[in-house]
N, C-alpha and C positions, 0 to 999 in steps of 0.2 A: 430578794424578790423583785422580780423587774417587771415591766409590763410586756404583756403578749410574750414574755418568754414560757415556753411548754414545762413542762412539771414532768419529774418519771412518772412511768407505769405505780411505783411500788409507792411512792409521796402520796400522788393522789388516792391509791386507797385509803394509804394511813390517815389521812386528813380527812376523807369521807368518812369512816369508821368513826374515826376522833369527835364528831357534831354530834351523831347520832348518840354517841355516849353520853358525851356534854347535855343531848337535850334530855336525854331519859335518867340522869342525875338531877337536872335542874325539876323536872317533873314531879321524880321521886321526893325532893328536897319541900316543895311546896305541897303537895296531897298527906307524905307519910308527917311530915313536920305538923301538921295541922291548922297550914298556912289559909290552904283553899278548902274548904268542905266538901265531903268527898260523895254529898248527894250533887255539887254542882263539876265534879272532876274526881274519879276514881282514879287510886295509885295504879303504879302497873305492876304489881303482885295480884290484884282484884281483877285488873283487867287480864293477864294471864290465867287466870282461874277460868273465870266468865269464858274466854277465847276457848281452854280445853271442854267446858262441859259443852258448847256450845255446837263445839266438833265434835264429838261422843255422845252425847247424847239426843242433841235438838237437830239433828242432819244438817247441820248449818254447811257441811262440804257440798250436799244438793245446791244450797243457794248458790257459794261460789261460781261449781259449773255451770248455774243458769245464766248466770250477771256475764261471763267469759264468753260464751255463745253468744248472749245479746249482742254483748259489743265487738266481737270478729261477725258475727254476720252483718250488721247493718254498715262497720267501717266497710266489708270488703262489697257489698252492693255499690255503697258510696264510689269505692275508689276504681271498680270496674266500669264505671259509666265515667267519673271523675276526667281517670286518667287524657282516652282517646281528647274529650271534649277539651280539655285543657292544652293536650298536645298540638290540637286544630288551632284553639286561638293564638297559642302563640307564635304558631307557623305563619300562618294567615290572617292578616289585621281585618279584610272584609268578616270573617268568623268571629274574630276580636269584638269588633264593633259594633257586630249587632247582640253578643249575648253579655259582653259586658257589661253592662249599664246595668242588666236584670240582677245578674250575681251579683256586683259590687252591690246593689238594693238587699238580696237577700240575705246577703252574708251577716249583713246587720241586725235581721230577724234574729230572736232570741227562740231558741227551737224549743224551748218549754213554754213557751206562750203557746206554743201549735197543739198541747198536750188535751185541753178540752175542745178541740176539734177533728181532731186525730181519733181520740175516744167515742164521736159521735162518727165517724166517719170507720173505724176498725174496731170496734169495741175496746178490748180493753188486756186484750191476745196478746202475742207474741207481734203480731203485725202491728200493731201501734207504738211496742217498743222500740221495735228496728227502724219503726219510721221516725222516731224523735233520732234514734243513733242516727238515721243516713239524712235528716234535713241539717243537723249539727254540723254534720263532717262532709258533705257533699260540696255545698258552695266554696267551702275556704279550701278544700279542696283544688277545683275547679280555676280559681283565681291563682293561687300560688303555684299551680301547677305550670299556667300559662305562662305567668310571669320569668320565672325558671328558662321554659323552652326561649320566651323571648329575649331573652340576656343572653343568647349564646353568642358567642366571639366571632364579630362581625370579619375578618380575617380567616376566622374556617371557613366562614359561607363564603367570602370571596376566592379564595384558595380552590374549594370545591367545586364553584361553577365555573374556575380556570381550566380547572381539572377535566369539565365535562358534564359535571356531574345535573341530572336531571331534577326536578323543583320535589319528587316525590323521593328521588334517590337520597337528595338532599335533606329530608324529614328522616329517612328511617338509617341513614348512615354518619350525618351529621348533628343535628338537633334534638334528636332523643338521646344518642350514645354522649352529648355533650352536660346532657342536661342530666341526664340519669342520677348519678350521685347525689345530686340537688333535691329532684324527686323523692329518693327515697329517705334525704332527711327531714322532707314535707313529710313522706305518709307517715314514718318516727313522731312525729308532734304533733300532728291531728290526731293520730290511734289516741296521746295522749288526753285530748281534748275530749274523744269519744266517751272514757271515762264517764268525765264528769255529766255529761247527758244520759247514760244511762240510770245513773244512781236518780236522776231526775225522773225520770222515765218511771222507776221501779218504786217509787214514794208516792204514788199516783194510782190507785188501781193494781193492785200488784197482788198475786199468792205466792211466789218466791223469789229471791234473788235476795243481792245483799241491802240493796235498800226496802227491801219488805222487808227485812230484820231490824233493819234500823227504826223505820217507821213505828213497830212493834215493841222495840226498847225503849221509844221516848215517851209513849202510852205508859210506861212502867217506871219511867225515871231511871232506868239503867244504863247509867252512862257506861259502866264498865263494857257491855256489849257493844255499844253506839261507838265506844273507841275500839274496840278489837274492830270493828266492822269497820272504820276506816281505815285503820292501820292493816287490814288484809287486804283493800284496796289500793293501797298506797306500795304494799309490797310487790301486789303482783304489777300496776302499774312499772314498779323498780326494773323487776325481772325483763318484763315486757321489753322494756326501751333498752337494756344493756343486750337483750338478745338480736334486736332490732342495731343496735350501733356495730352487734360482732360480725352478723351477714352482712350487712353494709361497707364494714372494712375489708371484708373477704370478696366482696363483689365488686371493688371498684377501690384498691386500692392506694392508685395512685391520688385519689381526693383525700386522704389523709397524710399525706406527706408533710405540707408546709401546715399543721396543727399541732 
């Protein structure tokens, strides 16, 4: 084992697979042992039981599909407005500099503090949710975005405008297709981000999704639910981002070569 040297395809599963075992033995080890008490940590036999009635009987797959919509719609508002604004700053530092100051200010905003006036302001709908997802994920958005375009290899831009090439030409054939790859491992780790704002969002005023359920299990001390419910968000988060990493490497490449 060396540093920064790459790992197969077939290791790294093995050894991803390998933790998750490791953690749901050590789990198992302390709830069924009667190490931890299982009103403050239910095993994961209770917590699988809980998970199937949960899906069978209490429509808990409604909530899922709710939570899933909330957070693809409010990320992809974010990153359709995102995108252009951050591609501008980084092209152009006049654009830069006048809207930087405000995002690098906003980004810092904690978007569930915006949640009791968000609620005075959209009640308490679907528009208040999406608005916690797109204040979340819009600014660091926005930022990383630019940041990205502005690191493009000052050697293409000089090459290109040897070449001819015009200040506009030069945006849409040099500094987005440069950046590109970059980009889409930003919007990969803000979707992740969005996550957790939703679950925020949905503990707050809420009749379905997966933090209404949660909210609802701790009223009742059921952690066994309260864990299925994150460990179903933690799975699909899983999915989300390995699905995210495979069009990513089909879309560009040549950015995974030296990894």
């Amino acid at each position: 084992m060396k540093p920064l040297t790459p790992v197969a395809p077939a290791t790294r599963v093995t050894l991803g697979i390998a933790f998750f075992v490791l953690f749901v033995a050590v789990w198992a080890i302390a709830t069924l042992g009667g190490f931890v008490p299982k009103t403050f940590l239910a095993d994961p036999i209770t917590m699988v039981k809980s998970g199937y009635t949960l899906i069978a009987e209490m429509g808990f797959l409604k909530d899922i599909g709710m939570t899933v919509w909330r957070v693809l719609g409010g990320f992809i508002i974010a990153a359709l407005i995102a995108l252009p604004l951050g591609v501008l700053m980084g092209a152009y530092k006049p654009i830069e500099a006048f809207f930087e100051p405000f995002v690098s200010f906003a980004r810092y905003l904690p978007a569930s503090a915006f949640i009791p006036l968000l609620i005075l302001w959209a009640g308490i709908g679907e528009a208040q949710k999406l608005s916690v997802i797109f204040i979340g994920s819009f600014f660091q958005l926005v930022l990383m975005i630019a940041v990205a375009v502005g690191n493009t290899r000052r050697d293409l831009v000089e090459a290109a405008y040897t070449l001819g090439a015009s200040d506009s030409s030069l945006v849409k054939r040099v500094l987005i297709p440069g950046a590109a790859p970059e980009i889409a491992e930003i919007l990969r780790m803000v979707l992740g981000w969005a996550w957790t704002y939703v679950i925020v969002a949905e503990l707050i005023g809420a009749s379905s999704g997966i933090g209404h359920m949660i909210t609802d299990s701790q009223a009742l001390l059921a952690t066994d639910q309260i864990i299925f419910g994150i460990i179903v968000i933690g799975l699909i988060g899983l999915v989300s981002d390995l699905l995210f990493k495979r069009v990513n490497r089909q879309l560009f490449p040549w950015a995974a070569l030296g990894k």
